[in-house]
C-alpha positions as CSV (number, residue, x, y, z in Angstrom):
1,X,33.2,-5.7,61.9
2,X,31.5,-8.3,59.6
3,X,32.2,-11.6,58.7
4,X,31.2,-12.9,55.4
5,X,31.2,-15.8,53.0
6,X,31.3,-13.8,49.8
7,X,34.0,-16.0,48.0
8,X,35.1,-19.5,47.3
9,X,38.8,-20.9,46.6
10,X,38.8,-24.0,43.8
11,X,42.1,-26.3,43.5
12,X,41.8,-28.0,40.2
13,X,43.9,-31.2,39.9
14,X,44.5,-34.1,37.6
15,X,47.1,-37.5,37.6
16,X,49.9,-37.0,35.6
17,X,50.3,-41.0,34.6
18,X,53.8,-40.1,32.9
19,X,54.9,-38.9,35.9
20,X,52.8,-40.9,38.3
21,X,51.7,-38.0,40.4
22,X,49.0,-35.6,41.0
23,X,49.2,-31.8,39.7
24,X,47.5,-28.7,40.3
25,X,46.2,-25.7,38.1
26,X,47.2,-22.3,38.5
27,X,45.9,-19.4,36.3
28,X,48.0,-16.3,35.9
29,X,46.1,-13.1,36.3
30,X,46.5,-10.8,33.0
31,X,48.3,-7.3,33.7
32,X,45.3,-5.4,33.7
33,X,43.3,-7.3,36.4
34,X,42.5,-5.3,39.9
35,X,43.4,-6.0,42.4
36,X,46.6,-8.6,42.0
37,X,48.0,-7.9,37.8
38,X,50.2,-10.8,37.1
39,X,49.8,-12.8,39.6
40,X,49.5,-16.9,39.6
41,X,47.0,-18.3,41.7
42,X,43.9,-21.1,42.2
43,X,40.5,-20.3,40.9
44,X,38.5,-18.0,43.0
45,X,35.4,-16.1,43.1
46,X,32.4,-14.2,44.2
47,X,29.0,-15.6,45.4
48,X,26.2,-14.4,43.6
49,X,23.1,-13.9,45.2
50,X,20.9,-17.1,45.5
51,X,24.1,-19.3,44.3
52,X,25.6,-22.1,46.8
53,X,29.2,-22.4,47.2
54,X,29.5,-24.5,45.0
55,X,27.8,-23.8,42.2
56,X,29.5,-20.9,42.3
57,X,32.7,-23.0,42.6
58,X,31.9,-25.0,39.3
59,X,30.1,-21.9,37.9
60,X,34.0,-20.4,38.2
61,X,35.9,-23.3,37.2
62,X,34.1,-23.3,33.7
63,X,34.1,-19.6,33.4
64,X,38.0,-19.5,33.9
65,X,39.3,-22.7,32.1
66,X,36.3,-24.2,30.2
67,X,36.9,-27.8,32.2
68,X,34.2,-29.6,34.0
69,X,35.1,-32.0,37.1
70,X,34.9,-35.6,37.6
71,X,35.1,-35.4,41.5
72,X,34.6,-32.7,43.9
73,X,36.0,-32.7,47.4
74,X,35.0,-30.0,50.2
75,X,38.4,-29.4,51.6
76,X,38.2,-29.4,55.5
77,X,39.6,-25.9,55.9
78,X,38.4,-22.4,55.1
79,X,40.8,-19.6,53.8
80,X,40.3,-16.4,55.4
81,X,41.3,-13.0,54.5
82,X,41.0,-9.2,55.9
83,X,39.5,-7.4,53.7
84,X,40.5,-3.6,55.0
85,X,38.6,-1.8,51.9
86,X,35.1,-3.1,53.1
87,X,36.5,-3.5,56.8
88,X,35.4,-7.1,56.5
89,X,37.1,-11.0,57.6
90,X,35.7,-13.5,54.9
91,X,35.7,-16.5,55.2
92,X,35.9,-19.0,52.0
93,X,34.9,-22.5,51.4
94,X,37.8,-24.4,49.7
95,X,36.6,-27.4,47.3
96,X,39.1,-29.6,45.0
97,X,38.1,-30.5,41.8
98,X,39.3,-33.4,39.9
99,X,39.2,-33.6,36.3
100,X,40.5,-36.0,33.9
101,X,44.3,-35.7,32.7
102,X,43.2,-34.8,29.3
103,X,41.0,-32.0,30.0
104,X,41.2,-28.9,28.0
105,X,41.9,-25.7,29.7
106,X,40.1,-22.5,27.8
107,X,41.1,-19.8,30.0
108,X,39.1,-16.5,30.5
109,X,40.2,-13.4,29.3
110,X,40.6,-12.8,33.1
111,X,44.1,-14.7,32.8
112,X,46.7,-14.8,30.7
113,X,48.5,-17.8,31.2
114,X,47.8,-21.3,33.1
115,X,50.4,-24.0,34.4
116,X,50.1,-27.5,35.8
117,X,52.5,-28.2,38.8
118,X,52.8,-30.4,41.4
119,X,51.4,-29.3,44.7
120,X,54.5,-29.1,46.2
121,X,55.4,-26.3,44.0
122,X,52.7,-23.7,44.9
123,X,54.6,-21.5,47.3
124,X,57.2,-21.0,44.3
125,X,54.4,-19.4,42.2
126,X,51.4,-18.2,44.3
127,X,51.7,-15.4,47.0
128,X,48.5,-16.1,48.6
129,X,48.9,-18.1,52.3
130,X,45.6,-19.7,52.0
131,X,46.2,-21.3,48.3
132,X,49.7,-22.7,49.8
133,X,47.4,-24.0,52.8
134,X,45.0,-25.8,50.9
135,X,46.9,-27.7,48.7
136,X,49.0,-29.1,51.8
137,X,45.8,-30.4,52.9
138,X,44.8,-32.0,49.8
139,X,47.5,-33.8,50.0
140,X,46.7,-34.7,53.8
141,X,43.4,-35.0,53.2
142,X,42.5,-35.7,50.0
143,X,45.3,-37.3,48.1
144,X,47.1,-39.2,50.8
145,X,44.1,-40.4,53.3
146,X,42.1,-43.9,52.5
147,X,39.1,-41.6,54.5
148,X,38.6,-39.1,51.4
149,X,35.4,-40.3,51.0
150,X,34.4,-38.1,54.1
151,X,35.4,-35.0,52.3
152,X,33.3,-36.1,48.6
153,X,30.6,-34.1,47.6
154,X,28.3,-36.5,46.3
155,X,27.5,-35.8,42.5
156,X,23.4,-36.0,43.6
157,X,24.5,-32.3,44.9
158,X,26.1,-31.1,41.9
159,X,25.7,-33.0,38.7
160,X,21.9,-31.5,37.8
């Protein structure tokens, strides 16, 4: 058996000042994607070869909605998954991405729809464990801890 770091996992959120609160983006696959048609989850995707984690997370964000971040946050946690095709455990870095309220999503053709909802709501929309994981600790970590700073990825890193 392998492990591998092949993927990352990106939670896009923004403050909602009507509402006072902090929201999440979900993208819904289109019906013809494989694996997973029609189903709502975070921004994902594969490492190319010679790419970071995360420039291949921001390489993803702006591939799949078009927005760029303002902050970037390495969540402290790592989603894992069996992957039984390749006989393979991979392990993903999970980043948080912060982008102003106003930003424009411009999503791929890879997805047909997108929603912003609070974190709370995930598990009524995504069926991965991992994405209902993560966004309980951004708001542990991120969101709800005066030591976030910890967890920021300084822009020196990734604003080139």
């Amino acid at each position: 058996m392998n492990y591998k770091t092949k993927t990352v996992q990106v939670h896009i959120i923004r403050f909602n000042q009507n509402e006072e609160k902090y929201e999440q983006l979900i993208l819904k696959r289109n019906e013809n994607a494989k694996p997973y048609p029609n189903v709502w989850q975070v921004v994902t995707g594969r490492i190319e070869k010679y790419e970071t984690p995360i420039e291949t997370a921001i390489r993803e964000v702006f591939e799949e909605t078009g927005i760029v971040p303002v902050k970037l946050w390495n969540l402290p946690y790592l989603a894992s998954f069996y992957n039984y095709r390749e006989n393979e455990i991979n392990f993903s870095p999970v980043f948080v991405f912060e982008v102003y309220e106003e930003a424009k999503v411009n999503i791929s053709e890879e997805h047909s729809d997108y929603k912003w909802i609070a974190l709370c709501d995930i598990s009524k929309y995504v069926m991965f464990p991992s994405h209902v994981i993560a966004s309980e600790y951004i708001e542990k970590y991120i969101l709800s801890n005066e030591n976030n700073h910890f967890y920021l990825i300084d822009e020196s890193i990734w604003k080139k």
